[in-house]
C-alpha positions as a Python dict, from the first residue, in 0.01 Angstrom:
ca = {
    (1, 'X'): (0, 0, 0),
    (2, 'X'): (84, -238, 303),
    (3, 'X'): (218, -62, 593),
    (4, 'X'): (478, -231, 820),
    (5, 'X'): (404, -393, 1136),
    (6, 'X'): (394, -58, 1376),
    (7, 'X'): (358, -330, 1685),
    (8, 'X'): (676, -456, 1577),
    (9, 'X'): (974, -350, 1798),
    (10, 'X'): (1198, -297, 1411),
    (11, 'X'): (931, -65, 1288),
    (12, 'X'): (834, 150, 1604),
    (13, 'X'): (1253, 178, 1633),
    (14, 'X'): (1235, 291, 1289),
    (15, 'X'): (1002, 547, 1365),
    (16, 'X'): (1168, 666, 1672),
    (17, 'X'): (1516, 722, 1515),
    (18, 'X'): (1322, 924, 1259),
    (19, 'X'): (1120, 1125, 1522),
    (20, 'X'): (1457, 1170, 1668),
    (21, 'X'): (1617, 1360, 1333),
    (22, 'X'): (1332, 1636, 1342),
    (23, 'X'): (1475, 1963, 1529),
    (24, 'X'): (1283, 2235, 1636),
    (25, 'X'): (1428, 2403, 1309),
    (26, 'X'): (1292, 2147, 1068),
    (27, 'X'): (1075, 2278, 841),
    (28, 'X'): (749, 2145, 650),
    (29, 'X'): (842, 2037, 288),
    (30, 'X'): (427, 2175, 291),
    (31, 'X'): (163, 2282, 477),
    (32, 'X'): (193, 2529, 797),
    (33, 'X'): (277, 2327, 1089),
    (34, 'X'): (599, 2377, 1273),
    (35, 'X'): (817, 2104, 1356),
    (36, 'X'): (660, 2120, 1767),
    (37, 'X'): (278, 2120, 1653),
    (38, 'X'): (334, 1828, 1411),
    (39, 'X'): (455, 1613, 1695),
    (40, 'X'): (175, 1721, 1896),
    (41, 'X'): (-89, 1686, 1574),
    (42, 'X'): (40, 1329, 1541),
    (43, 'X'): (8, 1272, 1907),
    (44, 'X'): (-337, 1335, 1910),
    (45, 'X'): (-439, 986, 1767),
    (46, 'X'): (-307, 827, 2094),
    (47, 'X'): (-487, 1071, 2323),
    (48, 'X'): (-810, 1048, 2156),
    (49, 'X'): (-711, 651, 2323),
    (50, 'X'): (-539, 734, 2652),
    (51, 'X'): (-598, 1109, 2717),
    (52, 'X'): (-907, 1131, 2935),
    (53, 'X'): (-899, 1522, 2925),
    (54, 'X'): (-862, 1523, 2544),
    (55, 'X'): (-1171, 1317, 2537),
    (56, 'X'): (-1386, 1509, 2777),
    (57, 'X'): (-1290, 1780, 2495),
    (58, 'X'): (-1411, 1609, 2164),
    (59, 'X'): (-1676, 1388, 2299),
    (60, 'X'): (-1646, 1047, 2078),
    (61, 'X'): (-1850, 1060, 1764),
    (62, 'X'): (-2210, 895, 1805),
    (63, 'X'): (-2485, 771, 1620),
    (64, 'X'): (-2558, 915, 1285),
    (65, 'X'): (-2240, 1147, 1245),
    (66, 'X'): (-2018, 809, 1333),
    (67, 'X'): (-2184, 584, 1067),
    (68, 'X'): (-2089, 885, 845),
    (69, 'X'): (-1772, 899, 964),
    (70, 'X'): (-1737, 532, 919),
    (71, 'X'): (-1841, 540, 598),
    (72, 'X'): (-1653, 824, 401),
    (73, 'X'): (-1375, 908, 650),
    (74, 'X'): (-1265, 574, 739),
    (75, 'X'): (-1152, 438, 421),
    (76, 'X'): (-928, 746, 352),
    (77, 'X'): (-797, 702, 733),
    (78, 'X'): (-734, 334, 743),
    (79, 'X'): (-762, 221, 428),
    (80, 'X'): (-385, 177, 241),
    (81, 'X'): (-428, 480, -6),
    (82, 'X'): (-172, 752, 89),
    (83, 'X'): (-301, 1115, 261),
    (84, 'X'): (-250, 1360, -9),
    (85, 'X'): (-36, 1650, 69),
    (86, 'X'): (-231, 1948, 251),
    (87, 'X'): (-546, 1764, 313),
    (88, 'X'): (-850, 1871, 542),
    (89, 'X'): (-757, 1813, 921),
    (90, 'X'): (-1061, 1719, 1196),
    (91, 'X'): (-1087, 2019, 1427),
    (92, 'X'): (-1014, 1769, 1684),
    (93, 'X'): (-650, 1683, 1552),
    (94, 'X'): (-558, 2085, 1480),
    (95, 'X'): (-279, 2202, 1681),
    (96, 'X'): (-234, 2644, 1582),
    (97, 'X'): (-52, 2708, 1904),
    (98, 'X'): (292, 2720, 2031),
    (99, 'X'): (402, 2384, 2220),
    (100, 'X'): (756, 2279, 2367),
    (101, 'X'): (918, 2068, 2110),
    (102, 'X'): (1105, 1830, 2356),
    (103, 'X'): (774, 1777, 2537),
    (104, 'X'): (564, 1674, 2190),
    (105, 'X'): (878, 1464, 2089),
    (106, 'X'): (900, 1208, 2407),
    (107, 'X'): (497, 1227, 2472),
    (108, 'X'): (473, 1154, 2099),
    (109, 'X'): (803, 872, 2149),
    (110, 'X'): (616, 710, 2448),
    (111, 'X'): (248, 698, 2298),
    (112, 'X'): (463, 461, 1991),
    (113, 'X'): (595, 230, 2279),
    (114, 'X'): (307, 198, 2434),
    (115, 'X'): (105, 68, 2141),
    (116, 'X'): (404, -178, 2068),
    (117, 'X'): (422, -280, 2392),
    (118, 'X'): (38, -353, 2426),
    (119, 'X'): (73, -564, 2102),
    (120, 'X'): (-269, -624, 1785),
    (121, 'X'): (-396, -833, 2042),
    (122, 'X'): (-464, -565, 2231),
    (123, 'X'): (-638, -339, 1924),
    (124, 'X'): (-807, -605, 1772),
    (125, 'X'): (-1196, -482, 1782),
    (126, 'X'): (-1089, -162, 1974),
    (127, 'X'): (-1323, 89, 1957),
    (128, 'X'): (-1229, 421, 1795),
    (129, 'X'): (-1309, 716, 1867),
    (130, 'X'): (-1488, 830, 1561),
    (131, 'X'): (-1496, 500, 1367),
    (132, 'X'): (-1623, 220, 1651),
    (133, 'X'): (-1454, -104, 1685),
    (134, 'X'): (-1157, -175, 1440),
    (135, 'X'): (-941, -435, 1371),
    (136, 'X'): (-565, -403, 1498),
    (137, 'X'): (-483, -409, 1121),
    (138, 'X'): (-684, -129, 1058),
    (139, 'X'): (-550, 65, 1381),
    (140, 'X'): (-140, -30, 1265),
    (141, 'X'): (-228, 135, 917),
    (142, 'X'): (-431, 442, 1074),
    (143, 'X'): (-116, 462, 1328),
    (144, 'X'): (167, 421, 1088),
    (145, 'X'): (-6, 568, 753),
    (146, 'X'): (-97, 914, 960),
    (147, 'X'): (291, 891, 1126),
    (148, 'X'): (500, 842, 812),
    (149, 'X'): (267, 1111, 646),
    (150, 'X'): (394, 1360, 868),
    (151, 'X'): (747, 1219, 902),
    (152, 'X'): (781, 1215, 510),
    (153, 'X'): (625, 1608, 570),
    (154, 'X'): (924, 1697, 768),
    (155, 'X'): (1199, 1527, 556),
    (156, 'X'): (1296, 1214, 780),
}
């Protein structure tokens, strides 16, 4: 499956305006997130990037657990196959506790700018932080294959 252009202005819009039908009452078509923690599960991507206290957390994979990383987990992250329904989360991405929804949504809103505004120029051979470098077509799939997962979760 090709995934559209997610540092497209069109696409991130698209996004947003879906982001922006989720309530605080939305609820999971499966698995046991609420509507707050799935914002802040899909935000989690981004701060592994731009969240230096996040990554003081969950140290960057190294070594012998990233080349197995980069060879079984990658593929399923940015490769085009769809996530199946109720699949195996890292520990890193887990979110079990209560958050403010309105906070998740516009951290979650402004992390999707900011990769759009940055541009694939920007993620071309950026480094991941369990995978190493990737290209920017491997980052807009990872960032818009794990986004409409979770969007298509919630119903929008």
């Amino acid at each position: 499956m090709h995934h559209p252009d997610i540092f497209s202005r069109p696409v991130c819009d698209e996004l947003i305006a879906r982001i922006q039908r989720i309530t605080p009452e939305t609820r999971p078509q499966w698995g046991k997130m609420n509507a707050a923690q799935m914002l802040a599960h899909c935000s989690r991507a981004y701060d592994a990037l731009y969240d230096e206290a996040h990554r003081r957390q969950f140290p960057p994979a190294t070594g012998f657990k990233r080349m197995l990383l980069k060879l079984f987990v990658k593929p399923a992250v940015a490769g085009p196959k769809p996530y199946p329904r109720n699949g195996r989360t890292a520990p890193s991405f887990v979110v079990a506790d209560a958050r403010d929804f309105e906070r998740e949504r516009e951290k979650l809103v402004a992390y999707i700018n900011k990769v759009q505004a940055l541009g694939a120029a920007h993620f071309e051979g950026k480094d991941s932080h369990s995978f190493g470098p990737m290209t920017a077509a491997e980052w807009n799939t990872t960032f818009h294959k794990h986004l409409d997962h979770h969007l298509t979760q919630f119903g929008v």
